[in-house]
Jmol script that loads the backbone (N, CA, C; Angstrom):
load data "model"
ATOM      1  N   UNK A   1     118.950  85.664 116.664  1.00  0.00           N
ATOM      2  CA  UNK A   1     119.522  86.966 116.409  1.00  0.00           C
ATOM      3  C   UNK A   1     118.487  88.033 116.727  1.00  0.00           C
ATOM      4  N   UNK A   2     119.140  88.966 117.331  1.00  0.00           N
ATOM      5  CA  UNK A   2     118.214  90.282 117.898  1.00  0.00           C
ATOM      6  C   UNK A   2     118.002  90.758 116.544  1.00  0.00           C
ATOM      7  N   UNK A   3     117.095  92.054 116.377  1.00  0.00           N
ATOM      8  CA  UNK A   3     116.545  93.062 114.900  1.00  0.00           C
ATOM      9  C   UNK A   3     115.936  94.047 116.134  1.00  0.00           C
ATOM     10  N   UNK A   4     116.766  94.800 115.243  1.00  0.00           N
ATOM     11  CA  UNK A   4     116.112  96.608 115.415  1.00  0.00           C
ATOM     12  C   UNK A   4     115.783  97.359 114.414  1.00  0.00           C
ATOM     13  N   UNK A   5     114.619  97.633 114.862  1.00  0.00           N
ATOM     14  CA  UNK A   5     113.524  98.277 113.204  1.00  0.00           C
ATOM     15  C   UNK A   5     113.459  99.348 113.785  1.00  0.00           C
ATOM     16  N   UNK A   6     113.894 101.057 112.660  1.00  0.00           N
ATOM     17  CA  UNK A   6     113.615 102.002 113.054  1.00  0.00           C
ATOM     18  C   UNK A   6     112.556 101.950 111.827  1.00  0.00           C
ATOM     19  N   UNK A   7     111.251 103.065 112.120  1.00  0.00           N
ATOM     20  CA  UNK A   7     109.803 102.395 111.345  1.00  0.00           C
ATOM     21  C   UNK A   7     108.977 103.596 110.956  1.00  0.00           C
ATOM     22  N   UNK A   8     109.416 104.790 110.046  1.00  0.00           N
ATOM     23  CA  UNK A   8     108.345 105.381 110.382  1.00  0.00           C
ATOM     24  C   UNK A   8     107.115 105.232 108.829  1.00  0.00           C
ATOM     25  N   UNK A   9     105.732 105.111 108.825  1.00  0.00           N
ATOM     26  CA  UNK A   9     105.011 105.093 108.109  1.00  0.00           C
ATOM     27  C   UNK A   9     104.305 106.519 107.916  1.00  0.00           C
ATOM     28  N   UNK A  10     103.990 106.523 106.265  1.00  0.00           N
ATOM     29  CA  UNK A  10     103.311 107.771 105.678  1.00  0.00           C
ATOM     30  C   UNK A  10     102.047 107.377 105.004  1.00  0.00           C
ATOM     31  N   UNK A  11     101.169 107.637 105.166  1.00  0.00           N
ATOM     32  CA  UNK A  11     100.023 106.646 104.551  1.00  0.00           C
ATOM     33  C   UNK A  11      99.692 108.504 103.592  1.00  0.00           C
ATOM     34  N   UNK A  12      99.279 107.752 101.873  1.00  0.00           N
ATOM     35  CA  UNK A  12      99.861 109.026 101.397  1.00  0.00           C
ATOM     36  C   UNK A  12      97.737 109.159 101.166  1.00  0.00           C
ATOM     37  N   UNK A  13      97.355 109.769 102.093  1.00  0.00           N
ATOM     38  CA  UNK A  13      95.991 110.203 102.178  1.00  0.00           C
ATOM     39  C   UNK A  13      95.412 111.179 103.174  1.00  0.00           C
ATOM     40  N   UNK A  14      94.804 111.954 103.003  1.00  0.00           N
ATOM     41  CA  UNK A  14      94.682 113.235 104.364  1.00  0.00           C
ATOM     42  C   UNK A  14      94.200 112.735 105.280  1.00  0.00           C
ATOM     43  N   UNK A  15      93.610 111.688 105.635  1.00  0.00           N
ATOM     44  CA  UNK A  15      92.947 111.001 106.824  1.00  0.00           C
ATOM     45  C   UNK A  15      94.643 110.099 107.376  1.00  0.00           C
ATOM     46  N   UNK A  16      95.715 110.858 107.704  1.00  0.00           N
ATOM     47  CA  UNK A  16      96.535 109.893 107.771  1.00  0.00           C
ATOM     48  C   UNK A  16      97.335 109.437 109.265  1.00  0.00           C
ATOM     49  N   UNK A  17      96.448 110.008 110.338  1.00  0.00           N
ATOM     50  CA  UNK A  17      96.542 110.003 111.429  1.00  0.00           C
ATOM     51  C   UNK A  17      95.685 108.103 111.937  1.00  0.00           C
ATOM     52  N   UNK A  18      94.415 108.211 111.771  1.00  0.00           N
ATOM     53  CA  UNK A  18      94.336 106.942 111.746  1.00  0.00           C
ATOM     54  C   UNK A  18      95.166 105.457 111.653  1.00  0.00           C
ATOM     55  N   UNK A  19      95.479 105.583 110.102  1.00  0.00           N
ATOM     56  CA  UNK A  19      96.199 104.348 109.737  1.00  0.00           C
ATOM     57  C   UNK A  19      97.655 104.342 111.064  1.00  0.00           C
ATOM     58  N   UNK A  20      98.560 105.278 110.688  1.00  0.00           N
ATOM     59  CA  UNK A  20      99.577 105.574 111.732  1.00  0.00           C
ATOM     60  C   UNK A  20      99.533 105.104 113.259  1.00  0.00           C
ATOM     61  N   UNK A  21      98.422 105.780 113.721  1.00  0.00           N
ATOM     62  CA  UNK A  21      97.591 105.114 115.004  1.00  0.00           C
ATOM     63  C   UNK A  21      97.627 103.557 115.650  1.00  0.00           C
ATOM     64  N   UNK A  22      96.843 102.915 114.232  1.00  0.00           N
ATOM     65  CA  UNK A  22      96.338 101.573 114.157  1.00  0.00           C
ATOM     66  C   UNK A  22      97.842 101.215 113.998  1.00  0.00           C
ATOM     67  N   UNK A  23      98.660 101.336 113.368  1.00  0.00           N
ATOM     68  CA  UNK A  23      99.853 100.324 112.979  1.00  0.00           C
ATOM     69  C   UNK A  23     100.896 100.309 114.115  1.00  0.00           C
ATOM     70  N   UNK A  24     100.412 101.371 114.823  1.00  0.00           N
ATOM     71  CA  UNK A  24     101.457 101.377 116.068  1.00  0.00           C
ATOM     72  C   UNK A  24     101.078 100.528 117.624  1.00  0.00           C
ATOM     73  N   UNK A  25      99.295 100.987 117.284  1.00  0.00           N
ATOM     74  CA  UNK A  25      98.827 100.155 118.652  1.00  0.00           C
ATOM     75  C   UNK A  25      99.044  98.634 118.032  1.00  0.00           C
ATOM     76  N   UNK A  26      98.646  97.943 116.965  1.00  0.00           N
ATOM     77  CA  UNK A  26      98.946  96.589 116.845  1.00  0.00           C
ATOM     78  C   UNK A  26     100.517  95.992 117.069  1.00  0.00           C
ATOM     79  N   UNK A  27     101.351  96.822 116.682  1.00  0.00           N
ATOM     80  CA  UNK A  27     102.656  96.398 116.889  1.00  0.00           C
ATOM     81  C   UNK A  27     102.468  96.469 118.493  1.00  0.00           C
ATOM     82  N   UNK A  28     102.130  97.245 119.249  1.00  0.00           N
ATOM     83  CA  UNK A  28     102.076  97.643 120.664  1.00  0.00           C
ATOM     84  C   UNK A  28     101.339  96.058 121.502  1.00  0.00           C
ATOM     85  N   UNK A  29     100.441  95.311 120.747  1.00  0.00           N
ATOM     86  CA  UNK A  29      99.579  94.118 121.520  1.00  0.00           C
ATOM     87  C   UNK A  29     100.426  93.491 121.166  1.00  0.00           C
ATOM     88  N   UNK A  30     101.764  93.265 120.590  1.00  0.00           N
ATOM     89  CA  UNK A  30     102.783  91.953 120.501  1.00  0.00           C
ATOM     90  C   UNK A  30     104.050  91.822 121.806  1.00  0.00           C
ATOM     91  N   UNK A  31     103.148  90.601 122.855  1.00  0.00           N
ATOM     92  CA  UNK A  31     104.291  90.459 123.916  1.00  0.00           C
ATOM     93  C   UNK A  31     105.954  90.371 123.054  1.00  0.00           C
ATOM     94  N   UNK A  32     105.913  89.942 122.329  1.00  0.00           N
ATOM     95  CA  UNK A  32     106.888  89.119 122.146  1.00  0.00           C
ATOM     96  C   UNK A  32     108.219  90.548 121.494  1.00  0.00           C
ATOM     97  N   UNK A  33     107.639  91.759 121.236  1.00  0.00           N
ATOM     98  CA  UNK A  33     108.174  93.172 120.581  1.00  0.00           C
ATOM     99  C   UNK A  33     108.463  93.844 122.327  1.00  0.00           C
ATOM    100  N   UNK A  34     109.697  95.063 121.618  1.00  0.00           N
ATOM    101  CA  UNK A  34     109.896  95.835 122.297  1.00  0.00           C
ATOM    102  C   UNK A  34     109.310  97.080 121.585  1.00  0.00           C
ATOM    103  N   UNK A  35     108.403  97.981 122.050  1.00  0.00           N
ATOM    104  CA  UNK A  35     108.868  99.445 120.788  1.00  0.00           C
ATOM    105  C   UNK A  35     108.554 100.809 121.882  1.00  0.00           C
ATOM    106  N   UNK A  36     109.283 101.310 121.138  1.00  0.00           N
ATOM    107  CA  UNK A  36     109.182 102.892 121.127  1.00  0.00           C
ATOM    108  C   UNK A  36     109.025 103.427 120.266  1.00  0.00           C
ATOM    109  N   UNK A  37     107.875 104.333 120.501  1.00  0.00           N
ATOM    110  CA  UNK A  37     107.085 105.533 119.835  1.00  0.00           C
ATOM    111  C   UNK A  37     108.133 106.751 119.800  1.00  0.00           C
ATOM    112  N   UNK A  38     108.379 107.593 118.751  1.00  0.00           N
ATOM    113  CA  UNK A  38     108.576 109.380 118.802  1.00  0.00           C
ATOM    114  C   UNK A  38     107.078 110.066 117.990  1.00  0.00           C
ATOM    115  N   UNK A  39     107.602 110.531 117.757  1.00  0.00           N
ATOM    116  CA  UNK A  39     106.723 111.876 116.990  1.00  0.00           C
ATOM    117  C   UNK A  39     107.353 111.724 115.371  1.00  0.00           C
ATOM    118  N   UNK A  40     108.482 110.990 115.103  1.00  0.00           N
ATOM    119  CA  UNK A  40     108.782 110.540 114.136  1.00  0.00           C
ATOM    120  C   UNK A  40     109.045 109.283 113.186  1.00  0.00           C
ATOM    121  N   UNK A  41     109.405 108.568 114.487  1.00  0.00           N
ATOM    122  CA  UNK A  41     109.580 106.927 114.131  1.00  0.00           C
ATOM    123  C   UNK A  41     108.795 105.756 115.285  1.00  0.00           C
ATOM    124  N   UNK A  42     108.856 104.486 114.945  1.00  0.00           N
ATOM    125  CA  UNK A  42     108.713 103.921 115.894  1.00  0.00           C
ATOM    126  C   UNK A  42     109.930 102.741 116.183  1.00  0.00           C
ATOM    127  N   UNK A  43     110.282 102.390 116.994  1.00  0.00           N
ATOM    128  CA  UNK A  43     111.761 101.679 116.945  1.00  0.00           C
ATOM    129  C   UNK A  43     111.258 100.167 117.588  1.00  0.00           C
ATOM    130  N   UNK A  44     111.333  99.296 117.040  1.00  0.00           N
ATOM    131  CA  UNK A  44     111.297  97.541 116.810  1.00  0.00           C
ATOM    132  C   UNK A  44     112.245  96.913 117.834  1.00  0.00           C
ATOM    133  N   UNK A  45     111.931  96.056 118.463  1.00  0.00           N
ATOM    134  CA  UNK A  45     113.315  95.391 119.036  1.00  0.00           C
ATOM    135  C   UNK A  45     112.437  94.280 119.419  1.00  0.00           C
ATOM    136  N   UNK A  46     113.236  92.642 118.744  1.00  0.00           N
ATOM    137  CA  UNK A  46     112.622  91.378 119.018  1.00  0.00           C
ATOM    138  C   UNK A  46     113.751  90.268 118.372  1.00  0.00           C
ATOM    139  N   UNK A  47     113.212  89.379 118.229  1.00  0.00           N
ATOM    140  CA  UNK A  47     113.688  88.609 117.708  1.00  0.00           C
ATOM    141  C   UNK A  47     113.720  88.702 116.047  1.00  0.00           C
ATOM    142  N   UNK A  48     114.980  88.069 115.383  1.00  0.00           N
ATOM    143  CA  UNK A  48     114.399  88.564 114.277  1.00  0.00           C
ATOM    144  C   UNK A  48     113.495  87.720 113.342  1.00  0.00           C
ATOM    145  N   UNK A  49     113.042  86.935 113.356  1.00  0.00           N
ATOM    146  CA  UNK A  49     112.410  86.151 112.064  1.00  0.00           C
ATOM    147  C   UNK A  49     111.023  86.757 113.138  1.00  0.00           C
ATOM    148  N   UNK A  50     111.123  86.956 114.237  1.00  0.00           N
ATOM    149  CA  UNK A  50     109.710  87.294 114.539  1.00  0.00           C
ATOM    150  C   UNK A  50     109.288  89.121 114.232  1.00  0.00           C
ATOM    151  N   UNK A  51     110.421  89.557 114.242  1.00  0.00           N
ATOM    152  CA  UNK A  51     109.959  90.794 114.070  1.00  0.00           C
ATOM    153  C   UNK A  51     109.577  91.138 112.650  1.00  0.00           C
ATOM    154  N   UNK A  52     110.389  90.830 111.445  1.00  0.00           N
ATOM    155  CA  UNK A  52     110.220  90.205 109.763  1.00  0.00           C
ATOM    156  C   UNK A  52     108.968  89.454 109.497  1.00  0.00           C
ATOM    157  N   UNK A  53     107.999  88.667 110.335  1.00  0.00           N
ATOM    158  CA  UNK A  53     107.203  88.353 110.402  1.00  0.00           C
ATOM    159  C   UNK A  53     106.261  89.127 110.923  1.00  0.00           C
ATOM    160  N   UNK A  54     105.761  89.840 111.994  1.00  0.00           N
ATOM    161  CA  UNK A  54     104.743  90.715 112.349  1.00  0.00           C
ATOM    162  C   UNK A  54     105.179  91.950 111.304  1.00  0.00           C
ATOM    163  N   UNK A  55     106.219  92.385 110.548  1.00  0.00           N
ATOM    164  CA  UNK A  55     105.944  93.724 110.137  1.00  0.00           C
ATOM    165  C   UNK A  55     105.760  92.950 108.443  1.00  0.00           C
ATOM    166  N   UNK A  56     105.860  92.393 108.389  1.00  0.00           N
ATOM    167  CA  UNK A  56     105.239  91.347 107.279  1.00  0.00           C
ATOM    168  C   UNK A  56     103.437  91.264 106.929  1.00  0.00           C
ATOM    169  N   UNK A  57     103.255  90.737 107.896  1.00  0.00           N
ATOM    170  CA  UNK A  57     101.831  90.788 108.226  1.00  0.00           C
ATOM    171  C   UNK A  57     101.133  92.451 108.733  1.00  0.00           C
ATOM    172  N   UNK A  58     101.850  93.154 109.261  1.00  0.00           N
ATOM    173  CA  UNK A  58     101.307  94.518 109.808  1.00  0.00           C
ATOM    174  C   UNK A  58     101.017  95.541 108.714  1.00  0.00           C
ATOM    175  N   UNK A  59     102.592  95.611 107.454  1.00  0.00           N
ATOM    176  CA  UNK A  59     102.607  96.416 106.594  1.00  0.00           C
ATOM    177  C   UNK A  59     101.252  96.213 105.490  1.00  0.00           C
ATOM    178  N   UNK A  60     101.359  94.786 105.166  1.00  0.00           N
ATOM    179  CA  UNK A  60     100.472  93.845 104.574  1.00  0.00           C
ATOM    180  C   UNK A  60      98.932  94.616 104.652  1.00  0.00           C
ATOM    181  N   UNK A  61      98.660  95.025 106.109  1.00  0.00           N
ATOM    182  CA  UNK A  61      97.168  94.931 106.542  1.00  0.00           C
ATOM    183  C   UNK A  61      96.785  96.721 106.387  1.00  0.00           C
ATOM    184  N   UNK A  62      98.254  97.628 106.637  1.00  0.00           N
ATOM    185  CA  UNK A  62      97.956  98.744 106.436  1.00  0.00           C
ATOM    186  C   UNK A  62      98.067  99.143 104.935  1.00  0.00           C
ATOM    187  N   UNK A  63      98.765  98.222 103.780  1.00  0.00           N
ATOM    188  CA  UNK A  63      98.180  99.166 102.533  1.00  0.00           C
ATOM    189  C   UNK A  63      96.634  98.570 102.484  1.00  0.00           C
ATOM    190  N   UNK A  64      96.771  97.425 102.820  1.00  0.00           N
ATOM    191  CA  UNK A  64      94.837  96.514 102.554  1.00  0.00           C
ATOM    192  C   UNK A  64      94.436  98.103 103.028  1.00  0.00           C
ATOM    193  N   UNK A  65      94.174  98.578 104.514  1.00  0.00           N
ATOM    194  CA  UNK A  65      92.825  99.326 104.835  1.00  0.00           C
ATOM    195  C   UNK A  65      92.986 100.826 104.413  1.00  0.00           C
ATOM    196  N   UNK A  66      94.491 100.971 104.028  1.00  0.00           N
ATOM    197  CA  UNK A  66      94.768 102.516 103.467  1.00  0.00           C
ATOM    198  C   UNK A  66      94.946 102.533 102.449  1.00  0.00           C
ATOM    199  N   UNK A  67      95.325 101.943 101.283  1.00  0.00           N
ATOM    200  CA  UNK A  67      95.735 101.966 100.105  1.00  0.00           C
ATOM    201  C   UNK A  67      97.411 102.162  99.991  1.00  0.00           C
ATOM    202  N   UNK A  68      97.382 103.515  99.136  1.00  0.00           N
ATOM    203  CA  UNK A  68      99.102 103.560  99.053  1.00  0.00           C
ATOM    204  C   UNK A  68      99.744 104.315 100.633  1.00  0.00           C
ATOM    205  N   UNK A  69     100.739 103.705 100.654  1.00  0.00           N
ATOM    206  CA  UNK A  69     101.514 104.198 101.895  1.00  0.00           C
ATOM    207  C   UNK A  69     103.329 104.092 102.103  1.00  0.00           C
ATOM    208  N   UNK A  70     103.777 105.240 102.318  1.00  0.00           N
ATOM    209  CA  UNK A  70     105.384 104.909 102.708  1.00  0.00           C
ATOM    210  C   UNK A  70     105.534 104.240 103.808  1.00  0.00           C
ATOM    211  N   UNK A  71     106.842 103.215 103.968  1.00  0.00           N
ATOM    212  CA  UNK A  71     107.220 102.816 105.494  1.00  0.00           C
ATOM    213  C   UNK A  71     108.897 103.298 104.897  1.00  0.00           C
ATOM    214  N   UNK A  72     109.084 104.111 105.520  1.00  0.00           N
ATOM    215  CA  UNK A  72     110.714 104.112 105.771  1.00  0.00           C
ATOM    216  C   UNK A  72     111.177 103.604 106.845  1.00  0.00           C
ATOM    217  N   UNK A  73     112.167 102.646 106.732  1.00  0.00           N
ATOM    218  CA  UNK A  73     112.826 101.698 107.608  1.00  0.00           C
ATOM    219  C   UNK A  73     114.489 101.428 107.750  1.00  0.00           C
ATOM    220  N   UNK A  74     114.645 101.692 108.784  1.00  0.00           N
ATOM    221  CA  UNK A  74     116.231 100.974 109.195  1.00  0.00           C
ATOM    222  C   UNK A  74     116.464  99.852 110.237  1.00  0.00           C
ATOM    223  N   UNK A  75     117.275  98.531 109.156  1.00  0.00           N
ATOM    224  CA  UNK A  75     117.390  97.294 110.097  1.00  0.00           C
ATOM    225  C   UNK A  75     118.697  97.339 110.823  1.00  0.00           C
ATOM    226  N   UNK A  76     118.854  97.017 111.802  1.00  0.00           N
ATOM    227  CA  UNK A  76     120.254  97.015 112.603  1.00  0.00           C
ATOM    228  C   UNK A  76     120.171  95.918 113.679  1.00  0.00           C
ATOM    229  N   UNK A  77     121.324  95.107 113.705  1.00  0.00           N
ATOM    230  CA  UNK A  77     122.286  94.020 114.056  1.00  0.00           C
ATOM    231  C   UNK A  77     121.582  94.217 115.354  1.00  0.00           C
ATOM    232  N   UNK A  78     121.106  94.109 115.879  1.00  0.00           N
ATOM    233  CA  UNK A  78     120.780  94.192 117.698  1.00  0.00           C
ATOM    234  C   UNK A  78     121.576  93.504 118.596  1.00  0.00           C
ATOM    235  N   UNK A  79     122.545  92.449 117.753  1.00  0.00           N
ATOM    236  CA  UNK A  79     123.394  91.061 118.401  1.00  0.00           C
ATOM    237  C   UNK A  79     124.341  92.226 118.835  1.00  0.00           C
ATOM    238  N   UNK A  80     124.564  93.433 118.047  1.00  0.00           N
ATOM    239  CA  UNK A  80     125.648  93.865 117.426  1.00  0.00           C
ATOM    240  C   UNK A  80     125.819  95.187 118.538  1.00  0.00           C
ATOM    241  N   UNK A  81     124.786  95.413 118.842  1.00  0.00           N
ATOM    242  CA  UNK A  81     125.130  96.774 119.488  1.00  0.00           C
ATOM    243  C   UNK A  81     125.139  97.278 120.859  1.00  0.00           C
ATOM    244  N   UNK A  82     125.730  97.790 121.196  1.00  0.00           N
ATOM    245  CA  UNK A  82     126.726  97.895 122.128  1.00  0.00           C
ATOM    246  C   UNK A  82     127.681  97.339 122.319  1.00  0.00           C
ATOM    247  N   UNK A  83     127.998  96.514 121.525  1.00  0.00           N
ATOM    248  CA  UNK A  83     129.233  95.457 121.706  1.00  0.00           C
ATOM    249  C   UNK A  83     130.561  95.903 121.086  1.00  0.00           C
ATOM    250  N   UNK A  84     130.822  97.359 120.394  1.00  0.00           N
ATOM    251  CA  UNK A  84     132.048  97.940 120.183  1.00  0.00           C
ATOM    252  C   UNK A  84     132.562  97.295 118.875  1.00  0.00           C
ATOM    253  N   UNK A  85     131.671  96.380 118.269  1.00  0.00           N
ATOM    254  CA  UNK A  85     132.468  95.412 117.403  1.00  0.00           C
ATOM    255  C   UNK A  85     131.535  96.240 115.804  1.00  0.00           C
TER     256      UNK A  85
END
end "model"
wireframe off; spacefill off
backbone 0.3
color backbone group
C-alpha cells in the first residue's frame, strides 16, 4: 500500500531553522521516499510500512537533538488517489 505524509515540523526553540533543515535533508537521502518541500510542509510518498518506519526513526532523532517539537501530519490512502473512488 502507497502512504502520503503531509509533514510539517515546529521545533518549539529559537534556533529552529536547523532542526527543520536536518529533518528534511535526512528524509531527502532515502532512495526508497518521494518528497516535496514548500515553505510550509513537506509531502511523503513511499511505501507504507516503509514510510511509518523512517518517520518513526526520523521524528525519534529530532526530539533526541532538539528537545520539544510539533510535527503536524496528514496520512492519505496513496492506493486511493486519483482513482475517483
Amino acid at each position: 500500500m502507497k502512504l502520503v505524509v503531509d509533514i510539517s515540523l515546529y521545533p518549539l526553540n529559537e534556533k529552529y531553522i536547523a532542526p527543520i533543515k536536518g529533518f528534511i535533508d535526512r528524509l531527502n537521502e532515502d532512495v526508497h521516499l518521494e518528497t516535496t518541500t514548500s515553505a510550509a510542509s513537506t509531502i511523503i510518498r513511499g511505501e507504507y510500512e516503509h514510510v511509518m518506519a523512517v518517520l518513526g526513526r526520523e521524528m525519534k532523532q529530532t526530539y533526541s537533538e532538539t528537545g520539544q517539537a510539533v510535527f503536524v501530519c496528514k496520512f492519505l490512502n496513496g492506493d486511493k488517489m486519483g482513482s475517483g473512488e
